[in-house]
N, CA, C and O of each residue as an XYZ file, in Angstrom:
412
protein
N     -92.287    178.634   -130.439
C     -91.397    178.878   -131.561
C     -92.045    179.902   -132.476
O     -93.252    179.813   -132.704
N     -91.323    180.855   -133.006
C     -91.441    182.050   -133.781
C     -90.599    182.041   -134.822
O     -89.407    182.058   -134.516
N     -91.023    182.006   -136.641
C     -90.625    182.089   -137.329
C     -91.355    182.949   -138.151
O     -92.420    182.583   -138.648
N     -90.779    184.304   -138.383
C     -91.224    185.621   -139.053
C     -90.764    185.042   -140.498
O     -89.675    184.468   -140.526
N     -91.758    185.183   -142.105
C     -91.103    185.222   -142.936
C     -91.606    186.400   -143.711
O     -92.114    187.218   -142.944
N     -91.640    186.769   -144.966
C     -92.281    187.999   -145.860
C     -93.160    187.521   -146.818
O     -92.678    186.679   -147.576
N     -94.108    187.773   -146.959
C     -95.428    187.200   -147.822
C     -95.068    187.986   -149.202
O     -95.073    189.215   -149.274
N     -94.779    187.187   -150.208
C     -94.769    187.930   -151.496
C     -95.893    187.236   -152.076
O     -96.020    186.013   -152.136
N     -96.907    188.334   -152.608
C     -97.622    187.588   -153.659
C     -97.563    186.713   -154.856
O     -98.506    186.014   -155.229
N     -96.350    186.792   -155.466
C     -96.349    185.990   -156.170
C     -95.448    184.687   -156.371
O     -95.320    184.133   -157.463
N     -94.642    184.126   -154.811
C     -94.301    182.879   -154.390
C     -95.532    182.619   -153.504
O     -96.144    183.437   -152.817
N     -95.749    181.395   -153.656
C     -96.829    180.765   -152.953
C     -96.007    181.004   -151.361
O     -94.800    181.213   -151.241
N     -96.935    180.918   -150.308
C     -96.758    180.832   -148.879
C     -96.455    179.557   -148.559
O     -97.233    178.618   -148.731
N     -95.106    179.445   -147.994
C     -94.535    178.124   -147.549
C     -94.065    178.293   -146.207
O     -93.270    179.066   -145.674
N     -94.986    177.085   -145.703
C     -94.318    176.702   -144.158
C     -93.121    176.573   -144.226
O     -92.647    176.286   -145.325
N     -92.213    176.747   -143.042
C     -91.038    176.150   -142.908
C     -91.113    175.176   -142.452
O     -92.137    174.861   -141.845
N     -89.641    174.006   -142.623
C     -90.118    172.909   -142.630
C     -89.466    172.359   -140.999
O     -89.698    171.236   -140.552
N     -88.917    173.050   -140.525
C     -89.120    173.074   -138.697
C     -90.751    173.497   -137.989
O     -91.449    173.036   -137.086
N     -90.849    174.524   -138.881
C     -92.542    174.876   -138.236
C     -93.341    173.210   -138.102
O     -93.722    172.584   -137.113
N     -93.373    172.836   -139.802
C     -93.940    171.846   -139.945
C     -93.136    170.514   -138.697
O     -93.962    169.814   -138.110
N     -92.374    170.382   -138.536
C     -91.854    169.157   -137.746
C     -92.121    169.390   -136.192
O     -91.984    168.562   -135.292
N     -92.544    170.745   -136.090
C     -92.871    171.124   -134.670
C     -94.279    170.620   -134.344
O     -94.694    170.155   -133.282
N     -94.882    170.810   -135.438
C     -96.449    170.422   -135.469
C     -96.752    169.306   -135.825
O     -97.971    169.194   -135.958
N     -96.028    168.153   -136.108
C     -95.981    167.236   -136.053
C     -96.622    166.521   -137.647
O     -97.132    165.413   -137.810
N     -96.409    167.433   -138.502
C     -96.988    167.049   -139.841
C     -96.164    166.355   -140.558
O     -95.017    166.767   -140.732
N     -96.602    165.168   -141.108
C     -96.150    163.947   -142.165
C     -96.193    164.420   -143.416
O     -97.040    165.259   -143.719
N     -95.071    163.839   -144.536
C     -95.272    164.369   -145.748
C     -96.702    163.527   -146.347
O     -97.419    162.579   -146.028
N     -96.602    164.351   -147.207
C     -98.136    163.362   -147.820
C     -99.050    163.608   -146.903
O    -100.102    163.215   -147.407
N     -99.247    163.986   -145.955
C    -100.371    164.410   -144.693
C    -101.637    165.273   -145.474
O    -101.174    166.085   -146.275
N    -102.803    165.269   -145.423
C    -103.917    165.830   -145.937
C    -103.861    167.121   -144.978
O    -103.488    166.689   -143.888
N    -103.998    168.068   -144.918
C    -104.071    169.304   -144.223
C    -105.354    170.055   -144.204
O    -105.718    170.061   -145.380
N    -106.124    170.617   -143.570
C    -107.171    171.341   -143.048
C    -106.683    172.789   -143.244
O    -105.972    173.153   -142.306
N    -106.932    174.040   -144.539
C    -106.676    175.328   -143.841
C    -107.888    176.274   -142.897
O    -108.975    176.416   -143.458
N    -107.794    176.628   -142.116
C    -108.924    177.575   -142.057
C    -108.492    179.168   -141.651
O    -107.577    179.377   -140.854
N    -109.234    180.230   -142.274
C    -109.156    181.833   -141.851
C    -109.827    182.322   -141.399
O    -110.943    181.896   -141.695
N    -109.838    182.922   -140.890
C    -110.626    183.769   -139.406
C    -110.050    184.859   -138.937
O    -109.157    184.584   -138.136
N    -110.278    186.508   -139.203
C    -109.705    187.637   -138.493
C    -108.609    187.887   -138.677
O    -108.138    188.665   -137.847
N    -107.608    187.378   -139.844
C    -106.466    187.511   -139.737
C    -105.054    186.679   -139.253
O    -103.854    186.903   -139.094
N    -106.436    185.106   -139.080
C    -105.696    184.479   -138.681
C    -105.976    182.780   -138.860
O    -106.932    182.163   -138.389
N    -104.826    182.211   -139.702
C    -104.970    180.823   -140.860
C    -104.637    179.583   -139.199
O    -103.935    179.846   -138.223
N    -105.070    178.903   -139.343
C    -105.452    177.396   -138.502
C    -104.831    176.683   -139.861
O    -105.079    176.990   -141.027
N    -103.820    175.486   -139.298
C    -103.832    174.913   -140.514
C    -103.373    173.118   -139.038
O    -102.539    172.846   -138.175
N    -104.558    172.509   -139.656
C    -105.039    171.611   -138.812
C    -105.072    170.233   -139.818
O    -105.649    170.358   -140.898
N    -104.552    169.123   -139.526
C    -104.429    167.634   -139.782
C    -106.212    167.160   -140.511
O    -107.179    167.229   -139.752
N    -106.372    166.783   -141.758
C    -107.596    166.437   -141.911
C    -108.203    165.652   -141.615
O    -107.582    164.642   -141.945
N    -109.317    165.304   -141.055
C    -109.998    164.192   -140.709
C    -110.344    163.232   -140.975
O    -111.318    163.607   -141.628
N    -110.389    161.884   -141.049
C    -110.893    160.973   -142.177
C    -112.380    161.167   -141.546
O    -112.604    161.354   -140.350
N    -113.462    161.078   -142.695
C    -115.040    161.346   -142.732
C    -115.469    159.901   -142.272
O    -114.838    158.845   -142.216
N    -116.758    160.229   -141.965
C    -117.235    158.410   -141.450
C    -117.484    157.392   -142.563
O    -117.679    156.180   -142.478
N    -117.422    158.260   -143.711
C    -118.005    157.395   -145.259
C    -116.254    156.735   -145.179
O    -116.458    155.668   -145.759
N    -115.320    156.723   -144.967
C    -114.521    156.493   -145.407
C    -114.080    155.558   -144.259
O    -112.973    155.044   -144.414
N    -114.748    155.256   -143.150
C    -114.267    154.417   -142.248
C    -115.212    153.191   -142.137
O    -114.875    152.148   -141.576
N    -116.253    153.367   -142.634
C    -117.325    152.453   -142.634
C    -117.696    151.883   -143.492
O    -118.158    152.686   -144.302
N    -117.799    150.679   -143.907
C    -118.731    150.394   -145.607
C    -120.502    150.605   -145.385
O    -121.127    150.825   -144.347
N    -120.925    150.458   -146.622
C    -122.042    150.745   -146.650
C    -123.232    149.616   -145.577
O    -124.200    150.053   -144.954
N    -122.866    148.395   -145.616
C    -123.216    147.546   -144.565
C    -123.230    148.174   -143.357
O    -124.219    148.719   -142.867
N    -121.795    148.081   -142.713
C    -121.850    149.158   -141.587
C    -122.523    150.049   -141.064
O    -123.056    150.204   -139.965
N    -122.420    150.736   -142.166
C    -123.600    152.058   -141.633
C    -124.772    152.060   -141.477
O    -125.532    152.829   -140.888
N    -124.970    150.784   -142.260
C    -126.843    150.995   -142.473
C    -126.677    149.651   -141.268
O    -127.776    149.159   -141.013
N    -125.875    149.206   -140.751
C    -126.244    148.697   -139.074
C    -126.551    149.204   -138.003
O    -127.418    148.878   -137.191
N    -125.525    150.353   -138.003
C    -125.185    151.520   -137.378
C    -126.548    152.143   -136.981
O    -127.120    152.286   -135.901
N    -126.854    152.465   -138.278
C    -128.059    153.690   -138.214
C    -129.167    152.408   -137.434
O    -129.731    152.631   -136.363
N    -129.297    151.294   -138.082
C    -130.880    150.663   -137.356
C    -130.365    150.809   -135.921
O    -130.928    151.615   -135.180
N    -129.370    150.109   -135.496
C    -129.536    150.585   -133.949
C    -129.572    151.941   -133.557
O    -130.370    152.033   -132.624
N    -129.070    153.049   -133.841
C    -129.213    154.060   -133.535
C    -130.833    154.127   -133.837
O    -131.398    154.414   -132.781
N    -131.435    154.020   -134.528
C    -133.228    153.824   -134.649
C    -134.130    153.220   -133.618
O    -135.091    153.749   -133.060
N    -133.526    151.725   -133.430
C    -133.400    151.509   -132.164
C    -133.620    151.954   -131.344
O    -134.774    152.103   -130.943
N    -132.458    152.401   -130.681
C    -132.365    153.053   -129.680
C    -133.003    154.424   -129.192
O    -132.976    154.817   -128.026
N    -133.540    155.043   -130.188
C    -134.598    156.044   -130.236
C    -135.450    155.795   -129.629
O    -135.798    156.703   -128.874
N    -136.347    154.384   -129.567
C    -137.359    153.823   -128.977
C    -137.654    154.211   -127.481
O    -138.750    154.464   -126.980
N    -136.168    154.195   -126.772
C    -136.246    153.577   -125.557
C    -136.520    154.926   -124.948
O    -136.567    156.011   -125.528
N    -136.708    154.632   -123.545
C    -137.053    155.466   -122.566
C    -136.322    156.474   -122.186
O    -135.417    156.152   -121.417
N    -136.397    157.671   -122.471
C    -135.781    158.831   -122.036
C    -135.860    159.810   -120.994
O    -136.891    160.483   -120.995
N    -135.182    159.998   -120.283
C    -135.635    160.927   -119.124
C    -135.207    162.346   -119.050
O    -134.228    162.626   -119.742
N    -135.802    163.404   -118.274
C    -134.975    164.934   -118.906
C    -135.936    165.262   -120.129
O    -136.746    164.584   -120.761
N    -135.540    166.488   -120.195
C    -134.644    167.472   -119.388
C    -134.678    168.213   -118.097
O    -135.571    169.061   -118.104
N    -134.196    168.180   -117.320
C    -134.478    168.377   -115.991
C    -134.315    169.850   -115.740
O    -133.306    170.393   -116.190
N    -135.450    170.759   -114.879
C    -135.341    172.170   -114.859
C    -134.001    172.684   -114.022
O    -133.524    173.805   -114.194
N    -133.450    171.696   -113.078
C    -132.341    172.210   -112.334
C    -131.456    170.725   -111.695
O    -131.901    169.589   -111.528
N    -130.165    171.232   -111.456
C    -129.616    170.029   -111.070
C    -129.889    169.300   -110.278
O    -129.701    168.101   -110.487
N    -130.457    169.765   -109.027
C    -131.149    169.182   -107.716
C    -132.131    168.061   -108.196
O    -131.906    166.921   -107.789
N    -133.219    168.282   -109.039
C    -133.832    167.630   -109.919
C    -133.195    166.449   -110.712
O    -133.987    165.562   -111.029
N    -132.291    166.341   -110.970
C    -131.293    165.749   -112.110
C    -131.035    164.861   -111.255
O    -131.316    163.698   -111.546
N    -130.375    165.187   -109.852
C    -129.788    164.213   -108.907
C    -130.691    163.354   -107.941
O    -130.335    162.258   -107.509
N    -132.265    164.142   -107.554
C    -133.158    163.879   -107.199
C    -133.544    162.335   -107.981
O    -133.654    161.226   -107.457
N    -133.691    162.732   -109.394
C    -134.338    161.680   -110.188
C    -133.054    159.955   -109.883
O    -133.439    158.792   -109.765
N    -131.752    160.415   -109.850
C    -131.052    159.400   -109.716
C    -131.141    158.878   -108.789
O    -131.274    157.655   -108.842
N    -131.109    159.617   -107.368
C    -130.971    158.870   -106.269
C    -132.432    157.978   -106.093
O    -132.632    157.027   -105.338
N    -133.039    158.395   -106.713
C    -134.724    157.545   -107.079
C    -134.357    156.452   -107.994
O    -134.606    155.310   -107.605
N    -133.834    156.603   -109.087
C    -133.035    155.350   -109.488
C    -132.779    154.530   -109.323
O    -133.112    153.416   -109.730
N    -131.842    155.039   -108.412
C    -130.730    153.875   -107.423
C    -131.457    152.713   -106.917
O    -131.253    151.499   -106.915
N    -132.651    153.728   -106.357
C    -133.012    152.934   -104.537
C    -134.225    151.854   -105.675
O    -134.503    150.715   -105.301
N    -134.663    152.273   -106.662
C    -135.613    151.072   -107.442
C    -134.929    150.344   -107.968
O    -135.540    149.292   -108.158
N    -133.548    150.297   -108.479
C    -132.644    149.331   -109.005
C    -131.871    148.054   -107.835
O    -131.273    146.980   -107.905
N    -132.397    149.088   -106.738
C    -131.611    148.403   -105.724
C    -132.711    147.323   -105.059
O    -132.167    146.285   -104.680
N    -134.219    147.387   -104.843
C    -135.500    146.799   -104.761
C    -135.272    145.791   -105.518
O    -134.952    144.638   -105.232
N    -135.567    146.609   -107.107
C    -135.418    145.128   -108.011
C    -134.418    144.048   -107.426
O    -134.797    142.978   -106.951
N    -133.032    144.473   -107.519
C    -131.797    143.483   -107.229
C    -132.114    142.399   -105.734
O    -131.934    141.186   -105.627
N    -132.616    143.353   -104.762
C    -132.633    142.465   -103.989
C    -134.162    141.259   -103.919
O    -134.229    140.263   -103.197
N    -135.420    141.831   -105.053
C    -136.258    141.109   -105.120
C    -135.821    139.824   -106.225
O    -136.418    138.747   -106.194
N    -134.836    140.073   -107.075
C    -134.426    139.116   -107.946
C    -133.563    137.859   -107.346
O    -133.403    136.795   -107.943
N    -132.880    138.276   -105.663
C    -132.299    137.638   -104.945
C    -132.714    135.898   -104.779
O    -133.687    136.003   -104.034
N    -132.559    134.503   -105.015
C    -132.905    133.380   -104.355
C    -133.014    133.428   -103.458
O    -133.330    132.424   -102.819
């Protein structure tokens, strides 16, 4: 869909309100603009993580993510062969364990 209008400086720039229903925007909707080269993005705003989380939350959040820092990391691997090498090595010790854990 193509809707040409004329930019006057001194009426503000208004979507049309098919543009808007094409794009699926709600009234009251928070909007994102962005410019670049000549050319405006106008994108749905995000809700931020402060606003989805309470302060409890987060500071749970973060210890496990701290946590989890701890643990054992493997990589970065110089090439994929390597990458897949290391798994199929994986496998076959996960698969030892399982069957030594067997009754």
């Amino acid at each position: 869909m193509t809707v040409a209008i004329k930019n006057n400086n001194k009426i503000p720039l208004v979507v049309p309100a098919s543009v808007r229903r094409r794009a699926g925007f709600k009234s009251g909707q928070e909007l994102e603009f962005k410019a670049s080269g000549g050319v405006i993005t106008i994108l749905p705003k995000m809700p931020s993580a402060d606003d989805e989380y309470t302060a409890e939350q987060r500071a749970f959040i973060d210890a496990q993510l701290d946590a989890d820092e701890n643990t054992h990391f493997h990589g970065p691997f110089e090439t994929t062969d390597a990458l897949i090498a290391h798994v199929k090595n994986e496998i076959k010790k996960r698969a030892v364990l399982k069957k030594s854990k067997r009754p």
